[in-house]
N, C-alpha and C positions, 0 to 999 in steps of 0.2 A: 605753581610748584611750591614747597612748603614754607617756623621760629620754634627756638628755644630758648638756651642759655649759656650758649655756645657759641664760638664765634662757623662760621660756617663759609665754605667758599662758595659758597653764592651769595649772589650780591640784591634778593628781595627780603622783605618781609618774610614772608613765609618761609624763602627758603631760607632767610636764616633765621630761619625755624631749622631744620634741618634735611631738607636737599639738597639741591645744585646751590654753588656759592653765589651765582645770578640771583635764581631764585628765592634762594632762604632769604633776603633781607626786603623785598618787599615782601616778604612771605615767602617768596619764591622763584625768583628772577630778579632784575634789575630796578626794580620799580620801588618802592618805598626804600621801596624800593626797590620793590621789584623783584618778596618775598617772594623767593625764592627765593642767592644771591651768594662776592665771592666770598667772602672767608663764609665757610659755611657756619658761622657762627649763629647762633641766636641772637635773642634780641643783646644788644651791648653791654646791656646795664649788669645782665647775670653773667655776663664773658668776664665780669670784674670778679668774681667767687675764685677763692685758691682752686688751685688745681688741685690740690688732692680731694678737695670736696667734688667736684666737679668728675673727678676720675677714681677713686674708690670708695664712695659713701653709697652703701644701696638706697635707693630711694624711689617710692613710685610714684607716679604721678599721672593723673590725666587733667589736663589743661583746654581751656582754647582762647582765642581771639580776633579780634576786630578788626581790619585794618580798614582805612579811606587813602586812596593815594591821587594825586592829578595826573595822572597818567602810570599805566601798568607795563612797566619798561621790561622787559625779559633778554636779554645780555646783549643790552642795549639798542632792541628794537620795540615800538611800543605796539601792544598787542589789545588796546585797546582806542585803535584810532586817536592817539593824542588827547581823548578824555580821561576825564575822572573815571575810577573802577573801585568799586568794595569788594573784599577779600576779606575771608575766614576759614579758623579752620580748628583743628583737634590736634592733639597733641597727648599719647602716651607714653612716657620710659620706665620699665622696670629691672628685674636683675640679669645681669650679667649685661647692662648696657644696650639692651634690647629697646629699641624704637619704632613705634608704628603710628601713622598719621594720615590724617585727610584733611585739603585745602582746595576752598573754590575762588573763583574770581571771575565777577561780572568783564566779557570783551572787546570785540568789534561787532560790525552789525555784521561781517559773515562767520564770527566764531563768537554768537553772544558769551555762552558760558564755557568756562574751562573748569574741570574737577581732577583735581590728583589723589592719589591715593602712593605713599611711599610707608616704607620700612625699610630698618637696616641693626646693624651692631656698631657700635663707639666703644673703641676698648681703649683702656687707657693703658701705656707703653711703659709709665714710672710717673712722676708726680707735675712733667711738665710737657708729654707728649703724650699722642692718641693716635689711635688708627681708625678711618670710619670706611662702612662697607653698607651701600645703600641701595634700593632698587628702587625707583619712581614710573609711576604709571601714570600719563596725562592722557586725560580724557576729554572728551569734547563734546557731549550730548547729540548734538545739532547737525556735525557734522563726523558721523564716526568712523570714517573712512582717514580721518587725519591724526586719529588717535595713534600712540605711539609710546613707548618705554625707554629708558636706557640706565643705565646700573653708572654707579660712582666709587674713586675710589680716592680718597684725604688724609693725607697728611699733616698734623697740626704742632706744631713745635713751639710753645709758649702761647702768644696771638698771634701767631703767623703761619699760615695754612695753604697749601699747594695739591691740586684735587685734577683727575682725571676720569671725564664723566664720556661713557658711549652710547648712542642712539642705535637701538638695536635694530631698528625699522628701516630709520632712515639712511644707517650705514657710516655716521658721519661721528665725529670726534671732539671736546671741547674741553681742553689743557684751560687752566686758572689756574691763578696764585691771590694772595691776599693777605693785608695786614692791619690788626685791631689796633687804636690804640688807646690811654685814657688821657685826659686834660684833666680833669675834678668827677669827683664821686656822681655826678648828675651830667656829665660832658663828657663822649668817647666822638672816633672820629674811623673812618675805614677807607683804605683804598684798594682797589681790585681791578685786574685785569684779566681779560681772556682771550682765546681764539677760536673761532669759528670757522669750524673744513665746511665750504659751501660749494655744490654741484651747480656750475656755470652753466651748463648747456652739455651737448654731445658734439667728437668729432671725429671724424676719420684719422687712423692711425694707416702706415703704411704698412702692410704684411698681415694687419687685424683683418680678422673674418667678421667683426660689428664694430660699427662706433664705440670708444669709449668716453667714459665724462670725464668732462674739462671741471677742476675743482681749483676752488679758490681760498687762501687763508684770508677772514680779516676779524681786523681786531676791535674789541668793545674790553669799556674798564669804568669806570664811577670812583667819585671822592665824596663821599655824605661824613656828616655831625646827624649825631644821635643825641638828643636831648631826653633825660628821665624826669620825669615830674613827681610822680610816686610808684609805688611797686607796680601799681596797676596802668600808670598814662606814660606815654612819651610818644617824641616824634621824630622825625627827620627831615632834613635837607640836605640838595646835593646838587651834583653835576655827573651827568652819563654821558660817555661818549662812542658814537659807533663808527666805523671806516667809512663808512658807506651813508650812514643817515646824518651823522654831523655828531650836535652837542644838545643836548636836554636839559635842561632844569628840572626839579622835582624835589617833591615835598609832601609827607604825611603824614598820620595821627596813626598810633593805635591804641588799644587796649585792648589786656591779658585779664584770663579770669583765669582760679583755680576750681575743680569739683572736686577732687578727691587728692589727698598728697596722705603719704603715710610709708613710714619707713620698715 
C-alpha cells in the first residue's frame, strides 16, 4: 500500500507515500515501514516544507521509489513471513491536489506479490490543515480471490493526522491517529496507532434465523526515527506493536527519484 511529502496516517513507506497511514510509511503499511503507514504523511523529510507550500503551491510531479525493509509490517502484522521485502512504486500529484499512484512489494510464500494501485484529492483547509479523500486498490496477482479495496478519509492538523479507512470487501473498519515530529533538519520521529475490527469466528444469536460474526477490536501502533541523508537517501528505525503478534523491530533504506517536476 503506497510515500510522499506528507505526513500520512499510515504507518509504511509507501504509504506514507500517500495511503493508509500503516501503509504509506513503509510505503504502505507498517513496515519501513510498512509503506503504507499512520500519519499518512510521506516520506519525513518533505513533511518539514511549510504548509502553504505543501498546500497551495501548484505543482506537478511524477516521482518514484525504492524501498528495502526487514520485514513488511502492515498495521502491525508482517505480510512477508518475518523476512526482508523490496517495494516500489510511482508517484503522481498535479492541480487541484489530485494524486494517483502505484506500489508493489515482494510477500509471503502464499501471497508472493502484492501490487496497489490508489488515488485520491488532499485539499488543503488554510495554511495548516488539509482534508484527504483516497481510494486504494490491493491487488494480489497469485492469489486474486483476496484482492480487495477500501477508500480513506484524513484529517491533518499541522503534523498530526487522524484518518478513517473502510474495506469495502472485507466489511471491516480501521480508525488511526498520528504524530510527525522533527529533532534537526536531517532527524524526524513518528508515532501511530490504530484499530483493527477483526471477524473472530460465527455464533449463534438467540431469535437470529443465521449465525452472526463474533468481531474483535485490536490494536497495532509503531514509534520509528526517520533519518535523511540527502534529498534522494534515508532510512528508518523503529518498534511495531500488534495485540495479538507482540513487538517488532524494524528497519529500512530507501530511495526517491524524480522524472518530471514542473510547475
Amino acid at each position: 500500500m503506497p510515500p510522499d511529502s506528507k505526513l500520512s496516517i499510515c504507518i509504511e513507506w509507501r504509504r506514507m507515500s500517500r495511503t493508509s497511514l500503516s501503509k504509506r510509511i513503509q510505503g504502505h503499511g507498517a513496515g519501513v515501514a510498512g509503506v503504507g503507514a499512520l500519519l499518512l504523511w510521506s516520506f519525513p523529510a518533505q513533511a518539514q516544507q511549510g504548509a502553504a507550500n505543501l498546500f497551495h503551491e501548484v505543482h506537478y510531479s511524477l516521482s518514484g521509489n525504492v524501498t528495502v525493509v526487514n520485514d513488511y509490517l502492515f498495521r502491525g502484522k508482517s505480510s512477508s513471513d518475518g523476512k526482508p521485502a523490496i517495494q516500489g512504486g510511482f508517484d503522481y500529484t498535479g492541480i487541484q491536489s489530485v494524486f494517483l499512484g502505484a506500489w508493489g512489494s515482494s510477500g509471503s510464500r502464499s501471497v508472493p506479490v502484492e501490487f496497489d494501485l490508489y488515488g485520491g484529492i488532499d485539499s488543503g483547509l488554510n495554511d495548516w490543515s488539509s482534508l484527504e479523500l483516497a481510494v486504494t486498490a490491493y491487488l494480489y496477482p497469485h492469489v486474486m480471490d483476496q484482492s480487495t479495496w477500501e477508500s480513506k478519509l484524513q484529517l491533518q492538523v499541522g503534523t498530526a493526522a487522524i484518518a478513517y479507512q473502510y474495506d469495502f470487501v472485507l466489511k471491516r473498519h480501521y480508525p488511526e491517529a498520528g504524530y510527525l515530529g522533527e529533532v534537526r533538519s536531517w532527524l524526524a520521529y513518528r508515532v501511530r496507532v490504530g484499530i483493527s475490527h477483526q471477524v473472530q469466528g460465527m455464533h449463534a444469536r438467540p431469535g437470529a434465523e443465521a449465525p452472526v460474526e463474533q468481531t474483535k477490536n485490536v490494536w497495532d501502533g509503531d514509534a520509528q526515527l526517520f533519518f535523511t541523508f540527502t534529498a534522494e537517501f534515508a532510512a528508518n528505525i523503529g518498534v511495531v506493536y500488534h495485540e495479538e503478534e507482540g513487538t517488532t523491530a524494524l528497519f529500512g533504506v530507501r530511495t526517491e527519484f524524480d522524472f518530471l517536476s514542473w510547475r
